[in-house]
N, C-alpha and C positions, 0 to 999 in steps of 0.2 A: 504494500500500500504506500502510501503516499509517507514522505520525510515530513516531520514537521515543522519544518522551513518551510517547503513547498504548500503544507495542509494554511499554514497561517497567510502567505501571499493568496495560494487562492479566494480563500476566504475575503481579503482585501478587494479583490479584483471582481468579486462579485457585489459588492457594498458600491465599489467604485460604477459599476454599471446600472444602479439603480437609478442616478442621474445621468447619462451617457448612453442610452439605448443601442447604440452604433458597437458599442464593449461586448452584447452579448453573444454574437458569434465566438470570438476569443474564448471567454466564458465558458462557454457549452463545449468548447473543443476539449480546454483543461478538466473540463468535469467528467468527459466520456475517457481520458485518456488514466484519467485516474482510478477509474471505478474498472479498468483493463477489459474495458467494449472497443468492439470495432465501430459501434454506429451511433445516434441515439438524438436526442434533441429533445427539449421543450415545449410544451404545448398545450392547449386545451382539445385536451380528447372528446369535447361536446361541441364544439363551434369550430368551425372553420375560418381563416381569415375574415374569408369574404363577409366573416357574419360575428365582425368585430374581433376573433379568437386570435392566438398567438400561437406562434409557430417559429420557432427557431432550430432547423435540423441541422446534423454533424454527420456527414457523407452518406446523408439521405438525396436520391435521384430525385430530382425534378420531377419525374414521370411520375415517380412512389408515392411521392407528396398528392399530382394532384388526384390518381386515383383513390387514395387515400380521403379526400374532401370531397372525391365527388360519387365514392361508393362506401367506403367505411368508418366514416367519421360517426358519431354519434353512439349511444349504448347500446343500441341493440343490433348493428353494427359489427361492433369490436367487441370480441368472446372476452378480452381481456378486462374492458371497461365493464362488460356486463356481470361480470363473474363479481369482480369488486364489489360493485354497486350491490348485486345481489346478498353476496355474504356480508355486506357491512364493516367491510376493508375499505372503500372507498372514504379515508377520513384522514385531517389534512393531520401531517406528519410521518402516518404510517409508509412504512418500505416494504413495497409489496414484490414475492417471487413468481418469474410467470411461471414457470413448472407447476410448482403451485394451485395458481388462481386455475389454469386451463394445460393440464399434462400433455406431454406430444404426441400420447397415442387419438387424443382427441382432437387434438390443432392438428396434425397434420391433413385429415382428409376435407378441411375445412374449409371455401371457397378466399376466406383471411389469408391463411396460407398459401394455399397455389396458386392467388393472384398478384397478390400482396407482396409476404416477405420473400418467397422462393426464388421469385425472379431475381433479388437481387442478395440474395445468399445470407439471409436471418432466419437463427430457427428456436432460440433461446430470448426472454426477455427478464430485466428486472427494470423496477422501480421505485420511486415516492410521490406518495399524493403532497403537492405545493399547498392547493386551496381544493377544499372540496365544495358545495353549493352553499353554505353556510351564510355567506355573507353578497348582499348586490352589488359590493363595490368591486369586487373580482371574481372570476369567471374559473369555472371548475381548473385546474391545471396540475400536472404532471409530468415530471424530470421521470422521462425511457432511455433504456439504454438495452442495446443488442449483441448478441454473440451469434456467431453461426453455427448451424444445429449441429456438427464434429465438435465446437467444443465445446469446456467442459461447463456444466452450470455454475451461474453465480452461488457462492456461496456465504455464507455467515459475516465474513470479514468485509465483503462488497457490500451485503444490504444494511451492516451498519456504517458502511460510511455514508451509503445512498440518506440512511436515517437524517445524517448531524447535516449533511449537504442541503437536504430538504429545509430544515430549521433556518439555513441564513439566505436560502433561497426567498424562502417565505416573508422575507422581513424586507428582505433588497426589491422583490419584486411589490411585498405591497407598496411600498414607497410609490412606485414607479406606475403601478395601476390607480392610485390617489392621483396624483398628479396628471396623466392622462390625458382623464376623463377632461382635464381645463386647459388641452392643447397649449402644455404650457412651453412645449418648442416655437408657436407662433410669438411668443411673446418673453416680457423681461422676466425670470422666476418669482420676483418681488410681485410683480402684477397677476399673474397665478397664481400663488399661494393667496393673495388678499381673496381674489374671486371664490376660492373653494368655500362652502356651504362648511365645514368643521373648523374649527381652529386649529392651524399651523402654530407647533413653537419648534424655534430650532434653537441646539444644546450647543454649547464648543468642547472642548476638551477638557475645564476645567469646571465644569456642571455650571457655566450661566446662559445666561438667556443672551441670543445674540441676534434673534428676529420673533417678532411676533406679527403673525397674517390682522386682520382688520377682525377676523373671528375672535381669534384670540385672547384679540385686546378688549373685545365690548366682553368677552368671558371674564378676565380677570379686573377688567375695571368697572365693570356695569354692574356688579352685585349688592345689593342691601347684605348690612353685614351679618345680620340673622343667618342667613341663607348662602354664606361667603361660601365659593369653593377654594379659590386662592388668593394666595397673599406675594408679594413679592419682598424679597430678602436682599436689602442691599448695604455692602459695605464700603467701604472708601477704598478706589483704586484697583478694584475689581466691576465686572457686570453683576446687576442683579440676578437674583437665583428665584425662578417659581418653587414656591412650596405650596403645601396643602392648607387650606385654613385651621385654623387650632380646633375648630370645634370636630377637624378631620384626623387630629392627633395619629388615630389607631389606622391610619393609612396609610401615614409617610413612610413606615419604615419599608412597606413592600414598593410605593411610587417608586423612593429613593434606589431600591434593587433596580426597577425597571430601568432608569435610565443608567445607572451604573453597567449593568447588563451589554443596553446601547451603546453608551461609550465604548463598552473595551469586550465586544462579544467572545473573544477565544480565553478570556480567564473569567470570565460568567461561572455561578456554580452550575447550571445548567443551560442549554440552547435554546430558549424557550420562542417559542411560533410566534408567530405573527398574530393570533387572532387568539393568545390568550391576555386578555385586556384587565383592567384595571374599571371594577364600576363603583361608582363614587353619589352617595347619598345624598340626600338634599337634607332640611332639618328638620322635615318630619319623618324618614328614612326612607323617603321613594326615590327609585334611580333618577338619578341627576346628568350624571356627564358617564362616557363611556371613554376609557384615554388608551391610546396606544403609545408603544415606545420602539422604535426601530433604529438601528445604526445608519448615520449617514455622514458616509465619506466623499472628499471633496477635493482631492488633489486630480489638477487639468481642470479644475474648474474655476481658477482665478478670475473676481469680477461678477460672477454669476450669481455667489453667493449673497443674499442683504442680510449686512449684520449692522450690529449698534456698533458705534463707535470704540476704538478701543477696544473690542473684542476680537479673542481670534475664532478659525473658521469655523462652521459648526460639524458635528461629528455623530450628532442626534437629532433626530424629529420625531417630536410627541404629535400625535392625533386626538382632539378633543371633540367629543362628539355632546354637545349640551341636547340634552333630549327635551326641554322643554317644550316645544312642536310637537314631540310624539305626542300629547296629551289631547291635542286636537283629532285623531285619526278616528272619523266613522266608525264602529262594527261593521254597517250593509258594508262599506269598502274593501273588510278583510273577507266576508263571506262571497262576496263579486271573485278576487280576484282570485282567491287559495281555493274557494272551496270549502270554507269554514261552517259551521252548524253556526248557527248567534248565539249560542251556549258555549261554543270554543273560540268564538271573537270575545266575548264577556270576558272568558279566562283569559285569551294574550294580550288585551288591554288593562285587566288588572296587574300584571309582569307590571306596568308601569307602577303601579301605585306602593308597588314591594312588598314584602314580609313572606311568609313560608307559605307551602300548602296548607296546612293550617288555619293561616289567620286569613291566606283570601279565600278560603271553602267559607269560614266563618262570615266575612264577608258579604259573597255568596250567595248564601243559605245555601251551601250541599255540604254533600259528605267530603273527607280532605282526600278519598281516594278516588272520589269524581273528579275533580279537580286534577289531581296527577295525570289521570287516564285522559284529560281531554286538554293538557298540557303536553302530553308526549301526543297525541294527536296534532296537535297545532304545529311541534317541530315537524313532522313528517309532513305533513300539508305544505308546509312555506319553506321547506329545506333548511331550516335552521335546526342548530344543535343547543347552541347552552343561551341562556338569557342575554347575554352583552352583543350576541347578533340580533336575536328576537330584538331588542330594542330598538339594535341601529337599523333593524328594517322599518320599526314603524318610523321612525325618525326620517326614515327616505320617502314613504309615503305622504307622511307629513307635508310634504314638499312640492306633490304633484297638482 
């Protein structure tokens, strides 16, 4: 495997192309070379370019590509995706083997195979799920990678590294699907990041504040202080530093982790994903803000960056998502679009108002294991898994 010189540059070089879209070729080359594949790439195994999806392949044909978008894309489809999906391996971090998911005695006679991989000498797959449906701001995606059917299977030492690779994949690329969505290569980064609907903060090196988006700032400066989420900490001859408001005490020490984490991701105590979040209460304990924290590196990007004065570059971005808009969101809205009972919009609108099963059966008026059963209902309807996407989804409907 990989020297750990080598494991910590790539890591860099993947952080580095979360700003840089033009890096990911490079990228995917190091990350197929390392994991000892002949082929492999990038991609949303549900969308196709043309249909907004991403696709970045490493000595994948052209041809393979487009029969691939214009016969096998999607789940049912691809034996591989479908097997996933089906056994509830499809879920972002996991490193999945294709032996595994779809054995060769059964891919071989399979229309995938003989149209597919054969032609161009792939007969082995492993993987990691990037992003599974969880969340609207990014689209199902998946680091492949191939061997040819003579050699030998991936084994145990490939699919953990496939694992740790997924983790800063996950983090470089949400950056990079936030930012996107507000075409911010048309224009100056400073003017993008104001436009995005969440609050942008970028961190430097030394944990201060070196930009805050126009979100941001109405976030941290617009609050009654009953109901403060933060506070800013400033000393002489240093940036100010965001913290949590005091009445948020029993949060900062895991906040403080997450961006510590971003800072310096290869001596983190663990890798942690992208889309495990931080959710932050308001002062009667209903979800408030939903924050992320991702590494962001920024060498070759001199000038691009807007910082505060006096500060160096930044090396973190926090995602702030103030749910207050979700509170607005119809029921008939969630039953129109998922498919919802108005007994399980009732329950993913109460999600907003917080406390256990429990306290919203009580609520309610049902029992707390109605309540569970028509909450793990509403994840499977809307492709959400844990409450901090449920939120940010109603938060985006909020919006339309």
């Amino acid at each position: 495997m990989l020297q750990l010189d080598d494991y910590d540059d790539l890591v860099h070089q993947i952080y580095d192309a979360s700003l840089n879209p033009d890096g990911w070729p490079a990228v995917m080359a190091r990350v197929v070379r390392a994991c000892r594949a002949t082929r492999g790439g990038l991609f949303t195994p549900q969308h196709t370019p043309a249909q907004g999806g991403l696709m970045i392949p490493v000595d994948l044909p052209e041809s393979m590509m487009a029969l691939w978008a214009a016969r096998f894309s999607g789940v049912e489809n691809d034996p591989f995706t479908r097997a996933a999906v089906a056994r509830g391996l499809f879920r972002e971090g996991a490193a999945l083997d294709g032996d595994d998911l779809v054995p060769t005695p059964a891919l071989l006679p399979t229309p995938f195979y003989r149209e597919l991989w054969s032609p161009v000498d792939i007969g082995r797959m492993c993987g990691g799920v990037v992003f599974d449906s969880t969340d609207a701001h990014k689209l199902p995606t998946a680091l492949v990678l191939f061997r040819r059917l003579q050699d030998a299977p991936f084994g145990s030492a490939e699919l953990e590294l496939v694992r740790r690779l997924v983790a800063h994949l996950s983090r470089a690329l949400g950056v990079m699907f936030h930012l996107r969505g507000a075409q911010w290569r048309e224009a100056s980064l400073r003017a993008t990041l104001d436009r995005l609907g969440c609050g942008v903060v970028l961190v430097s090196a030394s944990d201060g504040v070196s930009f805050m988006n126009a979100s941001a700032a109405r976030q941290v400066a617009g609050e009654v202080a009953a109901d403060a989420l933060w506070r800013m900490e400033t000393a002489a001859g240093r940036p100010p530093m965001l913290r949590l408001a005091p009445r948020l005490a029993r949060f900062e020490a895991r906040f403080r982790r997450a961006i510590a984490s971003a800072l310096d991701p290869l001596n983190a105590d663990e890798e942690g994903h992208f889309s495990q979040a931080l959710l932050l209460p308001d002062a009667e304990g209903r979800p408030r803000c939903v924050v992320h924290a991702a590494p962001l590196r920024s060498s070759g990007l001199a000038g691009m960056l807007p910082t505060r004065e006096g500060s160096t570059a930044a090396r973190a971005i926090l995602f702030l998502y103030d749910l207050t808009a979700a509170l607005t969101v119809p029921p008939s809205l969630l039953v129109k679009l998922f498919g919802l009972t108005e007994a399980e919009a009732r329950v993913a609108l109460q999600v907003l108002q917080g406390g256990s099963a429990g306290e919203m059966a009580a609520t309610l008026g049902v029992a707390t294991s109605t309540v569970r059963a028509q909450l793990q209902a509403v994840y499977g309807k809307t492709g959400t898994h844990r409450r901090a996407d449920l939120l940010k989804m109603l938060l985006s409907l909020a919006a339309r």
